[in-house]
C-alpha positions as CSV (number, residue, x, y, z in Angstrom):
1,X,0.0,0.0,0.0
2,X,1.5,3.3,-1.0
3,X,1.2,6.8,0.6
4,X,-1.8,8.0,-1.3
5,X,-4.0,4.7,-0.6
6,X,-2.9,5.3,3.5
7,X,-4.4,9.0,3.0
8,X,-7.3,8.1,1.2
9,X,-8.1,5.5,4.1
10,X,-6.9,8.3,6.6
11,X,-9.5,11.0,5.0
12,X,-12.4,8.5,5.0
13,X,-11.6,7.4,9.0
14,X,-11.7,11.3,9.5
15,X,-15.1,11.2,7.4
16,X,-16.3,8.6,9.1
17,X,-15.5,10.3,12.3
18,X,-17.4,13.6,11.8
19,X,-20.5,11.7,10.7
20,X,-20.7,9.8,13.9
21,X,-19.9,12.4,16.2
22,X,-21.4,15.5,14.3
23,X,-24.4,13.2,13.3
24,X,-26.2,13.0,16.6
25,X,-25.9,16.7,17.0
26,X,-27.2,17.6,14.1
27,X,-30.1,15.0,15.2
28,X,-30.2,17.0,18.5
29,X,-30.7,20.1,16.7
30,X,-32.9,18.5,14.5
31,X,-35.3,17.5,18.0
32,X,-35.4,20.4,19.5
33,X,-38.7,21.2,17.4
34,X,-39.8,17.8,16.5
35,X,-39.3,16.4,20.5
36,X,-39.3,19.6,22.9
37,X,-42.5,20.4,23.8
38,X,-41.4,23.6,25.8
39,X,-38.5,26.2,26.1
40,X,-37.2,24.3,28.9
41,X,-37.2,20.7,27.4
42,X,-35.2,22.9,24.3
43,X,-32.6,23.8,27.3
44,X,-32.0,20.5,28.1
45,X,-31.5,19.5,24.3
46,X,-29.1,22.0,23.6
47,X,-27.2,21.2,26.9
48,X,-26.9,17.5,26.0
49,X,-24.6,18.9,23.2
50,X,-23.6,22.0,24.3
51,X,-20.1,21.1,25.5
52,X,-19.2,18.6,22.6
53,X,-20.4,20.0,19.4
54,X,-17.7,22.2,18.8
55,X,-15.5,20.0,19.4
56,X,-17.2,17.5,16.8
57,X,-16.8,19.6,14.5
58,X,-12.9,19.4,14.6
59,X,-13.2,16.3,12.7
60,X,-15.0,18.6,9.5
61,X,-12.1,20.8,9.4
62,X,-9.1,18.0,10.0
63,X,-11.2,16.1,6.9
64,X,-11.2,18.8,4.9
65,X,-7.6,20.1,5.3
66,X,-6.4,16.9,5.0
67,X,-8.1,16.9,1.7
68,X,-6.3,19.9,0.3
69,X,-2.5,18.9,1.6
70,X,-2.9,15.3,0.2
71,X,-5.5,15.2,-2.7
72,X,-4.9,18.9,-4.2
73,X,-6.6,17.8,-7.3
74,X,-9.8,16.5,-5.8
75,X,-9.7,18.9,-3.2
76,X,-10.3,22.1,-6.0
77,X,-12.9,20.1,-8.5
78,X,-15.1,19.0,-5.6
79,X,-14.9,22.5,-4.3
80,X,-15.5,24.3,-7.0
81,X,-17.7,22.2,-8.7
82,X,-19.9,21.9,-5.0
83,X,-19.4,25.7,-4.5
84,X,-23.5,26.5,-3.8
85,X,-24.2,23.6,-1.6
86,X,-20.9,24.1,0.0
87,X,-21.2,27.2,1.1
88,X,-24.7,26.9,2.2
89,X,-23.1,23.9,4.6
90,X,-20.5,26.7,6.4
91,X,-23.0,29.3,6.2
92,X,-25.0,27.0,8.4
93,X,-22.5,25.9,10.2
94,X,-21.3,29.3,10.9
95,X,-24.7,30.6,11.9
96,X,-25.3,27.0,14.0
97,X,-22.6,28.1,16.6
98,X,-23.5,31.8,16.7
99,X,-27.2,30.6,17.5
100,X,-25.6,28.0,20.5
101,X,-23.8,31.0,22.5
102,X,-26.2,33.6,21.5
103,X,-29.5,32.2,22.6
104,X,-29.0,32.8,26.4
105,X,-27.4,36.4,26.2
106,X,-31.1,37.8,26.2
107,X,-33.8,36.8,28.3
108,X,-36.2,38.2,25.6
109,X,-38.9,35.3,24.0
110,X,-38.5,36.6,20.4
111,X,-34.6,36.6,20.7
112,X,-34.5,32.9,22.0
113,X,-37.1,31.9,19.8
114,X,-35.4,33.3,16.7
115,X,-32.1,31.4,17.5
116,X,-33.8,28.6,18.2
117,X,-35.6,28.4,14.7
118,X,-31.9,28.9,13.4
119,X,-30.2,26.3,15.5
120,X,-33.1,23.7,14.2
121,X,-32.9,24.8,10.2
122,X,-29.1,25.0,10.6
123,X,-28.9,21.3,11.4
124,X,-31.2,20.1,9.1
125,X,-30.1,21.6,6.0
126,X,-25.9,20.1,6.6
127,X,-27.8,16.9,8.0
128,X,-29.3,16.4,4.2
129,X,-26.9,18.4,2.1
130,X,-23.9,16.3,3.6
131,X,-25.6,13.3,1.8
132,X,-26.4,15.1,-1.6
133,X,-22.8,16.1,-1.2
134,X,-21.6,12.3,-1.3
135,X,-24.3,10.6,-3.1
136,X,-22.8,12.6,-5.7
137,X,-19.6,11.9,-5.1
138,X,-19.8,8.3,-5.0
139,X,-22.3,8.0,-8.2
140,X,-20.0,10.2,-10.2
141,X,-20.3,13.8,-11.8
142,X,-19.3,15.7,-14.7
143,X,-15.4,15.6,-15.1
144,X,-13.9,16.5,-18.4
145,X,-9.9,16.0,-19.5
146,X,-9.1,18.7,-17.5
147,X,-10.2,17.4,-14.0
148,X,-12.8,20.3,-13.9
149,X,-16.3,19.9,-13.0
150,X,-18.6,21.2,-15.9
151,X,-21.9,20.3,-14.9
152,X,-24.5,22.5,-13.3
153,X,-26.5,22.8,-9.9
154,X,-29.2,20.9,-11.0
155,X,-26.8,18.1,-12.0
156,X,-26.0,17.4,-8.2
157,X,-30.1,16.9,-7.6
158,X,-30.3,13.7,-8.9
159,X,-32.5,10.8,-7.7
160,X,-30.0,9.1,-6.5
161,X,-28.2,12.0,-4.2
162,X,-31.6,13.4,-3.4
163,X,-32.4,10.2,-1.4
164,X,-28.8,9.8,0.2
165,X,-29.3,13.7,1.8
166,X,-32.9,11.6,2.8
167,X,-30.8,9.1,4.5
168,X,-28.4,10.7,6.4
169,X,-31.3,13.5,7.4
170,X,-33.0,10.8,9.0
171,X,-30.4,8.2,10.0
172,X,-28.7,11.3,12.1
173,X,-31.8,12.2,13.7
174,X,-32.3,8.7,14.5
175,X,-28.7,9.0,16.1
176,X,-29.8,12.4,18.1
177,X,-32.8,10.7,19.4
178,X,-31.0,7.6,20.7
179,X,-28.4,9.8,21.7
180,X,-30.8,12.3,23.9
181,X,-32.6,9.1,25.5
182,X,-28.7,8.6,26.1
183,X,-28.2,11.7,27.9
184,X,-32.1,12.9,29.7
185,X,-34.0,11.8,32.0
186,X,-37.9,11.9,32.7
187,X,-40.3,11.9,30.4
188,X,-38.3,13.8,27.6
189,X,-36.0,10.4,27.9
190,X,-39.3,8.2,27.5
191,X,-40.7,10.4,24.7
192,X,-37.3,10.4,23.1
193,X,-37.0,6.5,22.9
194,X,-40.7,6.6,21.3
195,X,-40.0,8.7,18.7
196,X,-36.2,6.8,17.8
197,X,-38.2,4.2,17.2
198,X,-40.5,5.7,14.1
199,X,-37.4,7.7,12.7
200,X,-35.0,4.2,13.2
201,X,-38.2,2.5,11.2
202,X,-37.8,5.2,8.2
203,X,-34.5,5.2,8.3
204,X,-34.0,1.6,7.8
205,X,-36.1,1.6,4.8
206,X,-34.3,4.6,2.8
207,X,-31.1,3.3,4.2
208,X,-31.9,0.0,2.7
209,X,-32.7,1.4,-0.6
210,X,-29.8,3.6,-0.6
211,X,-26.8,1.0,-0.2
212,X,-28.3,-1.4,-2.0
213,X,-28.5,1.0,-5.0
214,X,-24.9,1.4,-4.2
215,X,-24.3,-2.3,-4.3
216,X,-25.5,-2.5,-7.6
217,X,-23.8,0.3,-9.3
218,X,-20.4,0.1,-8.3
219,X,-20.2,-2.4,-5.2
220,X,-18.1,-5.4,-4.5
221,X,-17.5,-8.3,-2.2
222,X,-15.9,-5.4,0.4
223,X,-18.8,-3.1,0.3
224,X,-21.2,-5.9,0.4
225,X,-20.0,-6.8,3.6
226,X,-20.0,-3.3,5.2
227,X,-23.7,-3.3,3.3
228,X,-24.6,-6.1,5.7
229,X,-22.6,-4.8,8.6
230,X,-24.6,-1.6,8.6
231,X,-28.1,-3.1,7.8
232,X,-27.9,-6.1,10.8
233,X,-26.4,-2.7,13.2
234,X,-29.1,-0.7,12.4
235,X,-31.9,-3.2,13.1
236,X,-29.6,-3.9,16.4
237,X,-30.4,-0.8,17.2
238,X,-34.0,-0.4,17.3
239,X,-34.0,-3.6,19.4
240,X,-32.4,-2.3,21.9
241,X,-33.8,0.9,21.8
242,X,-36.9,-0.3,22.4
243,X,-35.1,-3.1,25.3
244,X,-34.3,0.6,26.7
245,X,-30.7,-0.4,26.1
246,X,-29.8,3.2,25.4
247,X,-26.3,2.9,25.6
248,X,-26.3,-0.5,23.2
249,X,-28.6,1.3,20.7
250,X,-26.1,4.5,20.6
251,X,-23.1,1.9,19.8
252,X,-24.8,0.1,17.2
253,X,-26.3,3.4,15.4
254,X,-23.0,4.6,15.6
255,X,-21.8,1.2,13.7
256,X,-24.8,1.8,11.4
257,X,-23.0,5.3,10.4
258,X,-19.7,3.8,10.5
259,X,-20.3,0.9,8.3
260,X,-22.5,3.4,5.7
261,X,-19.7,5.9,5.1
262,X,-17.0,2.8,4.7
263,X,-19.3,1.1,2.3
264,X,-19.3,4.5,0.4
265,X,-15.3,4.7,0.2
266,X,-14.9,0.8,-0.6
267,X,-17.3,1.5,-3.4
268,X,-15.5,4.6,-4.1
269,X,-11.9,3.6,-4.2
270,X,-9.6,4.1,-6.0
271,X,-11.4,6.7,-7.5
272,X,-12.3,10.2,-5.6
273,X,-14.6,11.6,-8.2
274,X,-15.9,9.8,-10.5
275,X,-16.2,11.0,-14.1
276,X,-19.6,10.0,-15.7
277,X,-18.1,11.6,-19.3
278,X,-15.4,9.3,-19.5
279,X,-14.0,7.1,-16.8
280,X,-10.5,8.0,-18.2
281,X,-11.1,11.8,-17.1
282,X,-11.8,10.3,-13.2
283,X,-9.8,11.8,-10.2
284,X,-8.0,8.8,-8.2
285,X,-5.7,8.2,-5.6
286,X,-2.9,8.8,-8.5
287,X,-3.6,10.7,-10.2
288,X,-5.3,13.4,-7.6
289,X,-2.7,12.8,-5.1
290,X,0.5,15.2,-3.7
291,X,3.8,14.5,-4.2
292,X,5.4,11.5,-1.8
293,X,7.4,13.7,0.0
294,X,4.5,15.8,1.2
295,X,2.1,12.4,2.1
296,X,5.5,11.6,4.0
297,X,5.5,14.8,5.9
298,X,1.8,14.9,6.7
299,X,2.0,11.2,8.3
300,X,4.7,12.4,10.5
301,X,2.3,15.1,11.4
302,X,-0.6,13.1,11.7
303,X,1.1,10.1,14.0
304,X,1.7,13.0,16.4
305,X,-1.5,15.0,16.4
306,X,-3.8,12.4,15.9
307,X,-3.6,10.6,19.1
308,X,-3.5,14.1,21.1
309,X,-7.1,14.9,19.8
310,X,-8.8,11.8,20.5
311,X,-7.6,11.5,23.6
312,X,-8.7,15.4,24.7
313,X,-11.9,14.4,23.1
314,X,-13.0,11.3,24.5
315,X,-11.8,13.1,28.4
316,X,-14.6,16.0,27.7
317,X,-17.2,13.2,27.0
318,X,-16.0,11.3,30.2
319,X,-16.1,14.9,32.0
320,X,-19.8,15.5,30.8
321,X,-21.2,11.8,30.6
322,X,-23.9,12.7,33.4
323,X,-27.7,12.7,32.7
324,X,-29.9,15.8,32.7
325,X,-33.6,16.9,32.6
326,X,-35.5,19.7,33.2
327,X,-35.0,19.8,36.8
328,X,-31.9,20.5,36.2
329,X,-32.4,24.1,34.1
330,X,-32.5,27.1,36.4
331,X,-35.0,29.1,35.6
332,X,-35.0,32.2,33.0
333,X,-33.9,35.4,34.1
């Protein structure tokens, strides 16, 4: 295995890694309208994440710049040729944590209800666009000779994208909802388990639909077997959601996410964008690739920095792995 194959399994481990942990918030977000009933049940929503999401998102910008500095090529045609939904992703994401440390810095109900309408549509627009995003990255996109994308908006709304945004829309909010029942207690926990159940039922269905489409247009014996992982973890995990299992039913949607995103990369490889002009004009792990001296340099980099992060990360979770509900929000000023 060369340098570029290590950084191609690298990026998807980091992309893999942001959709776990950045899934469930998202999810969370997603809940605070569709579960919280009142401005307090919100509170104890937001507070479930409120010390971890920033830190999830860590993962998003370690992907991404390890997407310029070792895949230059595919870094500036996915970019470019993604510009609009792109940039509606970071506007959101911008606007998402703006919303999380604004909200409480008024006491007024128009100014927390305005942020909270924006931290709601904030993570449900990444939640689908993420899976437009790679839907069409996997399924290929317009590539000519010169590795530039020359297709147009509507290009990236195909059926096939359309219903992987569908899928990871409701496969993270299925992840948020077993995640809250995770993290409340009370009645917001019961309610929460309830309603993980109809979204895991949904979920399973387009999920189902999804990867097998996959299978069948570029699959192989590899991504069959993450197809089967991901299905069998899934199913796992509405069983022991509704055991009450909550910390078994977070570990196997997390596996569910896990074995989705590897299935895409397994079914990807050793491609990075797909050409559907010509598969001569694809971007791959060649020909998209930096020089060996920089993959060199980054590994050294990564070896080192890599362990430092997970470990600070997994210690805030262990710091903040208590349970909370309503009786635990002061009240309003």
């Amino acid at each position: 295995m060369q340098l570029h194959d290590v950084w191609f399994v690298l990026i998807a481990v980091l992309w893999t890694g942001y959709f776990f942990l950045e899934g469930f918030d998202f999810g969370v977000g997603v809940l605070t309208k569709l579960l919280a009933r009142d401005r307090t049940e919100r509170r104890v929503l937001i507070n479930t994440i409120g010390p971890v999401w920033d830190g999830n998102e860590v993962w998003l910008l370690t992907a991404g710049g390890a997407t310029f500095a070792a895949f230059p090529e595919w870094y500036a045609t996915l970019f470019s040729g993604f510009y609009l939904p792109l940039l509606v992703i970071l506007v959101c994401l911008i606007v998402r944590g703006v919303a999380f440390e604004y909200r409480a810095k008024r006491s007024e109900e128009r100014w927390q209800r305005n942020w909270e309408h924006a931290i709601f549509w904030t993570s449900l627009l990444p939640a689908f666009l993420w899976g437009v995003a790679f839907g069409n990255i996997v399924h290929g996109v317009k590539i000519d000779a010169h590795k530039e994308y020359v297709g147009g908006v509507l290009d990236l709304l195909n059926p096939y994208a359309l219903l992987g945004g569908l899928v990871t829309l409701t496969l993270f909010t299925f992840h948020g909802a077993v995640f809250t029942a995770l993290k409340t207690v009370g009645d917001i926990r019961e309610r929460a388990r309830r309603m993980a159940t109809g979204l895991g039922l949904v979920a399973a269905v387009l999920a189902a639909a999804f990867l097998i489409w996959t299978q069948a247009h570029r699959g192989d014996g590899a991504s069959l077997v993450a197809l089967v992982v991901a299905v069998v973890a899934l199913l796992a995990a509405l069983g022991a959601n509704r055991a009450g299992r909550e910390g078994w039913a977070f570990s196997f949607s997390g596996v569910t996410i896990i074995a989705a995103v590897a299935m895409l990369f397994l079914t990807l490889f050793p491609n990075v964008m797909p050409s559907t002009l010509n598969d001569a004009w694809s971007l791959t792990v060649t020909n998209a690739s930096s020089s060996p001296y920089t993959l060199k340099i980054m590994t050294w980099c990564a070896g080192i920095a890599t362990p430092i992060v997970v470990l600070y990360q997994g210690w805030t979770y262990w710091v903040f792995r208590k349970r909370i509900g309503t009786q635990h929000i002061a009240e309003a000023h």
